[in-house]
C-alpha positions in Angstrom: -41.1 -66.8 99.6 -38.8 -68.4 102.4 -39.5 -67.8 105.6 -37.9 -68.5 108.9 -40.5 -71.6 109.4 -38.5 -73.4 106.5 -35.6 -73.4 107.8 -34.2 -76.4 109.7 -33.8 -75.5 113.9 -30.0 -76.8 113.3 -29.5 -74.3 110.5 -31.3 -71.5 112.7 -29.2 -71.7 115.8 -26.1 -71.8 113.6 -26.9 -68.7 112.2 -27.4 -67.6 116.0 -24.6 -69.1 117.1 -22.5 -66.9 114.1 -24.6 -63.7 114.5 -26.2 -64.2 111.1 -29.4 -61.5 110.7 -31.5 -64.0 110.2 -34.5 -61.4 109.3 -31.9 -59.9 106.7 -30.9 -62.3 105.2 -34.2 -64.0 104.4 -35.4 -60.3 103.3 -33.0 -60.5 100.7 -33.1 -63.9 99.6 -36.2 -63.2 98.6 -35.2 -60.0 97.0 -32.9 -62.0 95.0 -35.6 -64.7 94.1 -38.7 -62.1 93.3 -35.9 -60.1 91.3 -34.2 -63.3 89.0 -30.6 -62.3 89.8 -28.8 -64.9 87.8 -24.8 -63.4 89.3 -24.3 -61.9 85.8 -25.1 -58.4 86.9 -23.8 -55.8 84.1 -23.9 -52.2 84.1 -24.0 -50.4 80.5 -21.0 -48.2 79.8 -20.1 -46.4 77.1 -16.1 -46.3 77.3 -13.2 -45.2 80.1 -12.5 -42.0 80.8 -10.2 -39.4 80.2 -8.1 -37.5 83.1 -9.2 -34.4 81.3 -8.4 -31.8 84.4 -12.1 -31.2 84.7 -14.0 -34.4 85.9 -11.0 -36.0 86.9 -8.6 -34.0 88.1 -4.4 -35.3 87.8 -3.1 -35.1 91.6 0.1 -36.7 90.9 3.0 -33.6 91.2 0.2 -31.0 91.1 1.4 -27.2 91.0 -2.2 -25.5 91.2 -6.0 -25.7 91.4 -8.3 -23.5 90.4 -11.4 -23.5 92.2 -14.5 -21.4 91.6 -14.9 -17.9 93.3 -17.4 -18.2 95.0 -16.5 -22.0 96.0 -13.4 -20.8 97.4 -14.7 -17.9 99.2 -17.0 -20.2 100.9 -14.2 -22.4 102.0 -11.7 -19.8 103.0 -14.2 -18.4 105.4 -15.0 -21.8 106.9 -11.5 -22.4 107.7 -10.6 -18.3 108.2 -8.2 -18.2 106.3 -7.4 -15.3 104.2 -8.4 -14.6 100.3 -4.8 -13.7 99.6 -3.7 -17.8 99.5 -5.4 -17.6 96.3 -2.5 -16.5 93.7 -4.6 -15.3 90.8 -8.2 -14.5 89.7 -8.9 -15.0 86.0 -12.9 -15.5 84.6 -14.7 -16.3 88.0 -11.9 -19.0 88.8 -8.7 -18.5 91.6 -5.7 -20.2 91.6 -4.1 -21.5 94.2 -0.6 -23.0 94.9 0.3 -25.9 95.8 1.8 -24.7 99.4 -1.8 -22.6 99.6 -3.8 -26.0 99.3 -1.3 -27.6 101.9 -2.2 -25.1 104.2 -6.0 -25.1 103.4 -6.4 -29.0 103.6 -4.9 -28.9 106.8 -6.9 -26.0 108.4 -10.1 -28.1 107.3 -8.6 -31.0 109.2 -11.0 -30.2 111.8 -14.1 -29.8 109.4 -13.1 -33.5 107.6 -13.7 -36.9 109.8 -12.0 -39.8 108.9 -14.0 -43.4 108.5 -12.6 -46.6 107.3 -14.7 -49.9 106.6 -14.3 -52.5 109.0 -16.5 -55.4 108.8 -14.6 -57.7 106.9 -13.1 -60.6 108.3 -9.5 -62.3 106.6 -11.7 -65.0 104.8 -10.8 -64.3 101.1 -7.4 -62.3 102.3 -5.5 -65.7 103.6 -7.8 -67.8 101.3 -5.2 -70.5 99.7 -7.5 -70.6 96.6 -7.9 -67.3 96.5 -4.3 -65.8 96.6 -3.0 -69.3 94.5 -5.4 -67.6 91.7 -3.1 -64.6 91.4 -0.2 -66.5 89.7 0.8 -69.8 90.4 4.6 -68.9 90.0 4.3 -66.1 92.6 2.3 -68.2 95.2 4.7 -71.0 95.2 7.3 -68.2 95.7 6.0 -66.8 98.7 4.6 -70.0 100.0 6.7 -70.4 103.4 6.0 -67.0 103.9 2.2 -66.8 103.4 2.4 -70.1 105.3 3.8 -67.9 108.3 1.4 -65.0 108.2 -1.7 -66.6 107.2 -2.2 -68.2 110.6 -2.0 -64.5 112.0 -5.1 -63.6 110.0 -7.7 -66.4 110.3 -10.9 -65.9 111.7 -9.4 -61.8 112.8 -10.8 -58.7 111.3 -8.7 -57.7 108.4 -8.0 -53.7 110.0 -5.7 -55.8 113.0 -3.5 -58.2 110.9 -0.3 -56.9 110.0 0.1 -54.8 107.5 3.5 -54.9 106.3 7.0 -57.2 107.2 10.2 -55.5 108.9 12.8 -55.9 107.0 14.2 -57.8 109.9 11.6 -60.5 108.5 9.0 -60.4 111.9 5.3 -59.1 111.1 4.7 -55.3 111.0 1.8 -53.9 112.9 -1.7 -54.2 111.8 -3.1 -52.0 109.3 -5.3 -49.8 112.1 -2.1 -48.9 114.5 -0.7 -47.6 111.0 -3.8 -45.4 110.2 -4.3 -44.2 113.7 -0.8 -43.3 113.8 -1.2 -40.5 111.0 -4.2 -39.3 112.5 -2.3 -38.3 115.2 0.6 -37.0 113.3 -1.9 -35.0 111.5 -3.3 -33.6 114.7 0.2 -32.3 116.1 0.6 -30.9 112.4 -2.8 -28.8 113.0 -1.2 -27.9 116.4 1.7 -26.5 115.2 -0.1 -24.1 112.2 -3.2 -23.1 113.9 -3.1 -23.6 117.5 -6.2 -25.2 119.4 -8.7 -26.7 117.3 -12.3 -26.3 117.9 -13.1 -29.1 117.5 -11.8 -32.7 117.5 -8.9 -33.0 114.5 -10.1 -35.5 112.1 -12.3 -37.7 114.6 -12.0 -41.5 113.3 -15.7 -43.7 112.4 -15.9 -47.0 111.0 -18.6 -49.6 110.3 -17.7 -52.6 111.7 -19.9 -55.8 111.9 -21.0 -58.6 113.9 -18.2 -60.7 112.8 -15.5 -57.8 113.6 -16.9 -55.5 116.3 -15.9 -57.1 120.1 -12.7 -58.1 118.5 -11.7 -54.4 117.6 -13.1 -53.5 120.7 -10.4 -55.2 122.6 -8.2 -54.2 119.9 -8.4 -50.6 120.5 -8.6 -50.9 124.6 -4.1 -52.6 123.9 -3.8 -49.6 121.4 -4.8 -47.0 124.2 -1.1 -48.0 125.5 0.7 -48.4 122.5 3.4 -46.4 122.4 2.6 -45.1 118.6 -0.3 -43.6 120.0 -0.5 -43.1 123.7 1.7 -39.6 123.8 0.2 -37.9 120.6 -3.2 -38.8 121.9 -2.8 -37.0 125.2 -1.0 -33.9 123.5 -3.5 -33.2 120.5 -6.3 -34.7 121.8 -7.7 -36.9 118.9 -8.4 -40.2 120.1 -8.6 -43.1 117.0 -9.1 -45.9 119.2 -12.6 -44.6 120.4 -14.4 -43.8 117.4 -17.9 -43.4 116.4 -19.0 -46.9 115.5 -22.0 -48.4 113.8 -22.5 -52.1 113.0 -23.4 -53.6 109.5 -25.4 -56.7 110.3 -23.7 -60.5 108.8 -25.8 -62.4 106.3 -25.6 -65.9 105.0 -23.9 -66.7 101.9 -26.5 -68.2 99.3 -26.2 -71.4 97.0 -24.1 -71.1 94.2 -25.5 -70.7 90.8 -24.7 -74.1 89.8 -27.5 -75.2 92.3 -29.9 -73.6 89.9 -32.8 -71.5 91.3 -34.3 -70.8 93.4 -31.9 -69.7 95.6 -31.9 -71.0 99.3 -29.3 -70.2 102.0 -26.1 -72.2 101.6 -26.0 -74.7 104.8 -22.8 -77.0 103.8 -19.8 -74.5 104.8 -16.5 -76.9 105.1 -18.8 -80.0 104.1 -20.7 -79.7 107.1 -24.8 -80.1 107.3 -26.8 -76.9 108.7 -23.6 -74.8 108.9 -24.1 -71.5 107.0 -21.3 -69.1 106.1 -21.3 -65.6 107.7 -20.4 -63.1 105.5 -20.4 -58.9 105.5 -23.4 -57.9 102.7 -20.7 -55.8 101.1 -19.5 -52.2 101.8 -22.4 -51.0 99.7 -24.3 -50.8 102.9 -22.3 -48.6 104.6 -24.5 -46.0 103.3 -27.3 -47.1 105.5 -25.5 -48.4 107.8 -23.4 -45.2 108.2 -26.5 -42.9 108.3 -26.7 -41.5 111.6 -23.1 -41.2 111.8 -22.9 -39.1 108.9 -26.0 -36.7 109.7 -24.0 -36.6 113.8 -20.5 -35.3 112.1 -22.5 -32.5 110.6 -24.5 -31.6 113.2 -21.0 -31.6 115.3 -20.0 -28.9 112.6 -17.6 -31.4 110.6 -18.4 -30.4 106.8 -16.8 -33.5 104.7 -15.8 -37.2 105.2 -13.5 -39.6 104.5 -14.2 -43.3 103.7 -11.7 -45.8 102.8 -11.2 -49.0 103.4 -8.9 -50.6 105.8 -6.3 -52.7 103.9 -5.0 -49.5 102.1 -1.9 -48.5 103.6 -2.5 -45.8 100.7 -5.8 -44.4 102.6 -5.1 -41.6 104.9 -6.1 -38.0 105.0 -3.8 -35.9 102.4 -4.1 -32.1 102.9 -3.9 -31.4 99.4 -6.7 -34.1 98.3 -9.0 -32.4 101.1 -8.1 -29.1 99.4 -9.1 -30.0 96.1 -12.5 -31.9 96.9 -13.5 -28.8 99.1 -12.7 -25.8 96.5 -13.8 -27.9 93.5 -17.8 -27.8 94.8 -18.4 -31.3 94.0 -20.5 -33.5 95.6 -18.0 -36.0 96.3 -14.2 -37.0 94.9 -12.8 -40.8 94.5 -9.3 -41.5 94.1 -8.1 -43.1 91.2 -5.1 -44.9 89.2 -4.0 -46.8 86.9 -4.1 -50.4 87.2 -1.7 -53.5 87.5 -1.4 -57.1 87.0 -2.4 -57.5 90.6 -5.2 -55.6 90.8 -7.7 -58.2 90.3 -10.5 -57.6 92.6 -12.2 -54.6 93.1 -13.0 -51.9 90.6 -12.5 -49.7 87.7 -13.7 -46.8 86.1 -16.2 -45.9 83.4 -17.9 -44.0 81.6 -22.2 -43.9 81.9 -24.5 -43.2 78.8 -25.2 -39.5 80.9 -21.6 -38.9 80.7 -21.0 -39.0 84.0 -18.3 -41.7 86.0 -18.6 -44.4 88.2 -16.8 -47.7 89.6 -18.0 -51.1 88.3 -16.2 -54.0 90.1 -14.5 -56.7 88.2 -15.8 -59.7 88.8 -19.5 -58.3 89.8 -20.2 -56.2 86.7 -17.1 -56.9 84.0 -15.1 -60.1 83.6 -11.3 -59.4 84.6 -11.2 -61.0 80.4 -12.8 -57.7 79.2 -10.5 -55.5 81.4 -7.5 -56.9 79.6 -8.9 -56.9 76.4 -9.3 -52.9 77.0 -5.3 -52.5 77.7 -4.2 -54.9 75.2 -6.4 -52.5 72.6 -4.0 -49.6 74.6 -6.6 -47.7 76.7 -5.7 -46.6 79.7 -8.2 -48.2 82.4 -8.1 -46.3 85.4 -8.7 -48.5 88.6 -10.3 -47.0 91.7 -8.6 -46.9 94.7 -11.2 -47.4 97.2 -11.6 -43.9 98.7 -13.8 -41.1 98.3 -14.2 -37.7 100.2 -18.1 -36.7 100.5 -19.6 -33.5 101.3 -21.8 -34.4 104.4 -24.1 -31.3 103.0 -24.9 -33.3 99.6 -24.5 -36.9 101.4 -27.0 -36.3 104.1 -29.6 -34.9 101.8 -29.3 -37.2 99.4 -28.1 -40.6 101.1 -31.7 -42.2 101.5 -31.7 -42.0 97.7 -28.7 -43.4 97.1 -29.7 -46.6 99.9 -32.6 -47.4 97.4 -31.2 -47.3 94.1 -27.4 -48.9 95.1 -27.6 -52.2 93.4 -27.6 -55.5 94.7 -24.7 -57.9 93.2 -24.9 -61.8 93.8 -21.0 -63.4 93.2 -20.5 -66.9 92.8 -17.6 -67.8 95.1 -15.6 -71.3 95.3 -12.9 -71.3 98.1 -11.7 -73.7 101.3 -15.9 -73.1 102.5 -17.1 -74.7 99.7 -18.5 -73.5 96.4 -20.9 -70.1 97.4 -22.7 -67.1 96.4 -22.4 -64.2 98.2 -24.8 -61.2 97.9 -23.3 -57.8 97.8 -23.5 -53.6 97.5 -20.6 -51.7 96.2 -19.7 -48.7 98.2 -18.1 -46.9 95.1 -21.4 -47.4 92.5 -22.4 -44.4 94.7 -20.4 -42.5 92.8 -22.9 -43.0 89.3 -25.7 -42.0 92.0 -24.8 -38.0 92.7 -25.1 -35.8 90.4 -21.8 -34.0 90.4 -19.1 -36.6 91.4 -15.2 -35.9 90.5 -12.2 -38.1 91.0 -8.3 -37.7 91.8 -5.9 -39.3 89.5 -3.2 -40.5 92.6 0.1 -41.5 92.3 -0.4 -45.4 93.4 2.5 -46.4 94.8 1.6 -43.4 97.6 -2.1 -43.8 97.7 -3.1 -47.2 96.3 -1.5 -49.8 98.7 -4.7 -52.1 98.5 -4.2 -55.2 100.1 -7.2 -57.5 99.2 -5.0 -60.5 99.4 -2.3 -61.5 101.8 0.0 -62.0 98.7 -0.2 -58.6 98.1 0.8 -57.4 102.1 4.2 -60.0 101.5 5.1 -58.3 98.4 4.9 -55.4 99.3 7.6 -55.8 102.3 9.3 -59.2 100.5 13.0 -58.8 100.1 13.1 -61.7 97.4 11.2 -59.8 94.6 13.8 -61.2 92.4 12.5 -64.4 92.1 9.4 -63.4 91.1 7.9 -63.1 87.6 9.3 -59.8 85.8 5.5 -57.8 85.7 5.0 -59.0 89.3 8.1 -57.8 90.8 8.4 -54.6 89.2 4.5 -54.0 90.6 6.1 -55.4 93.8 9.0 -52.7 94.3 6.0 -50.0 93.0 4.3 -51.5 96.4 7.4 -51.4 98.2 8.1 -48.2 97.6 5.0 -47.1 98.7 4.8 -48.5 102.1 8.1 -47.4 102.6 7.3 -43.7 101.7 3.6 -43.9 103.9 5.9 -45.5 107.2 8.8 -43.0 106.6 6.6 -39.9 105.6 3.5 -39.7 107.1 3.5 -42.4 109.9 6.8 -40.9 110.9 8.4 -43.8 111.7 12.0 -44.6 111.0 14.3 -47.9 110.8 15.9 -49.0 114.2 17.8 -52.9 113.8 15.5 -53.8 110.7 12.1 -53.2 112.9 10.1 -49.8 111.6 10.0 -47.6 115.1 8.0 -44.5 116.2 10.8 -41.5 116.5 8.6 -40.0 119.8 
């Protein structure tokens, strides 16, 4: 049992000094300890799944859903909105059209809130190890590139690096401006169908940390003015850049395994004695984190949320996915697609012994070794996009459940800090947790424009994809497609002297 009396008074006012928990993260190094986690946490599957129209529903080109009767009815009155928008009623089930689900997602724009994950510092996205690991070929490609940028990204919360390059080769703005820009699109969208909302359109929360939160604070007092943002603010009145905010406490990183056990608190970060690493405990705690937050919205009338994480240009409220998750009567849905050579970090889909799906993370709970050995036998392995849309009925009854049985996950990590481990939750093994979950099978050069490494942001703006590896650059135009489609289309942005430029 460590406590705080064995630590050396260095070591503890470092951890001051870089707002480590200190309380936490003793709490769950002895968690860790008591429990034996050796790193090599598994989780037992039985196979992938199917996107079988049922469980997983195909979103990509979708012509209709049919939702249960008394499902829709439900909705529909919610939003009043007339039962004629349904087409059909066959067996207890009523269709509705595509142009009737555009029209209900948007009406529930202001029963839906809109969170994004924020606690996460650039430290693995402008790692050199790290984004070296992808492909040798493509890093030395992009080197005086990612040479440029990275320096732009150190020590900054991801959500406020730049998200994309203008074709006129200067960096794009961050990934925030881009996401609060379609909030407010969305707003003056709502405008224009329904009229005055009564209630805030699609009112923005995130979970930040210690490590993030003043520095988005003073990021979102320069976005007030920005001119994306300012005029569509005042008009609609949604307002991004003051959401409802709660902060997810840093821990220390841990000794690596090859230090053997027990474990103790890693205190050599960049070679240097009694410095510890700071380091989010993963977005798995956003459920407790998030707690209050989520029981406020629905109390403030707001009857689902959104939560996503920031480096998907991909992530943003879609009428049509709101639509679906609220007439289908499930508990919660998660976006999903298939995966690529570059998706080498986060997680993938499968199937439990109870039938149901959830999200195991590569590298946490299957080697990236056994993923490829899955496509290479021709399976289709479905990776998950990072998003989910929740019922705040079903969340808020259920979420102290889901805080004590979301697993703990210990990672060894070896990048410029030194060789780590770093204890985690993963948001998306909520999804094995409810008992009704469902997922959307997205299109992912639309939805899925995850950027866990900065090689990933350059390729997907790079105009020398042609020097790249053949299965790289043809994922690379994929990804340049998409952010080209989510500027364009949704952030309504268009092309003025190579630099992407608000039309208002």
């Amino acid at each position: 049992m460590v406590s705080k009396e064995n630590l050396h008074l260095e070591l503890i006012e470092a951890m001051k000094a870089k707002k480590i928990d200190i309380e936490a993260t003793l709490a769950l190094l002895n968690t860790i300890n008591s429990s034996n986690l050796d790193g090599n946490t598994s989780v037992d599957f039985t196979g992938l799944p199917e996107i079988d129209g049922k469980v997983i529903v195909n979103c990509k080109d979708i012509a209709y859903f049919d939702a249960p009767k008394a499902r829709a009815q439900e909705i529909l009155e919610l939003v009043k909105l007339p039962e004629s928008l349904a087409g059909s009623h066959q067996e207890g089930m009523w269709r509705f059209d595509k142009q009737a689900l555009a029209r209900i997602g948007t009406a529930l724009f202001t029963y839906t809130a809109y969170g994004v994950l924020n606690g996460g510092s650039a430290t693995s996205y402008g790692d050199v190890k790290k984004n070296a690991s992808i492909n040798a070929d493509v890093f030395n490609a992009i080197k005086p590139v990612f040479e440029n940028l990275a320096p732009l990204c150190k020590d900054k919360p991801k959500g406020i690096t730049p998200a994309y390059i203008n074709p006129d080769g200067t960096p794009g703005e961050s990934f925030l401006i881009c996401k609060m820009r379609i909030l407010v699109e969305h707003a003056k969208a709502y405008l224009s169908m329904f009229g005055k909302p009564p209630r805030e359109i699609l009112p923005f929360f995130q979970m930040t940390s210690d490590g993030t939160d003043e520095a988005l604070k003073e990021a979102y007092k320069k976005y007030e003015e920005h001119p994306w943002l300012k005029k569509g603010m005042a008009l609609t009145g949604t307002r991004p850049t003051r959401p409802r905010t709660a902060i997810q406490p840093l821990i220390a990183a841990f000794t690596h395994s090859s230090a053997g056990s027990p474990r103790a608190i890693f205190s050599e970060a960049y070679g240097k004695p009694n410095n510890p690493l700071a380091l989010p405990g993963g977005h798995g705690q956003s459920f407790q984190v998030l707690k209050y937050i989520y029981q406020s919205l629905l109390d403030d009338g707001y009857r689902f949320a959104m939560l996503g994480n920031v480096d998907n240009m991909g992530y943003y409220p879609d009428p049509l996915l709101i639509a679906i998750t609220a007439l289908s009567g499930n508990d919660a849905m998660f976006e999903f697609t298939y995966r690529t050579p570059l998706d080498v970090k986060g997680g993938i889909v499968v199937t439990l012994p109870n039938g149901k799906i959830t999200a195991i993370d590569i590298g946490q709970s299957i080697p990236l070794a056994d993923v490829l050995a899955f496509e290479q036998q021709g399976k289709t392995v479905l990776a998950n996009c990072g998003a989910g849309i929740f019922d705040l009925k079903v969340l808020t009854q259920k979420i102290d459940e889901i805080i004590k049985a979301l697993p703990i996950h210990l990672t060894d990590q070896d990048k410029d800090a030194g060789k780590y481990s770093q204890a985690e939750q993963t948001t998306w093994e909520v999804i094995g947790l409810l008992d009704k979950p469902g997922g959307l099978a997205v299109e992912k050069k639309q939805r899925f424009l995850a950027a866990k490494m900065l090689t990933e942001t350059i390729l997907g703006s790079w105009k020398d994809i042609d020097k790249l590896p053949r299965e790289f650059a043809d994922t690379a135009r994929l990804m340049q497609d998409g952010i080209k489609h989510v500027l364009a289309g949704p952030c309504n942005l268009q092309l003025i002297n190579g630099i992407w430029t608000a039309k208002d």
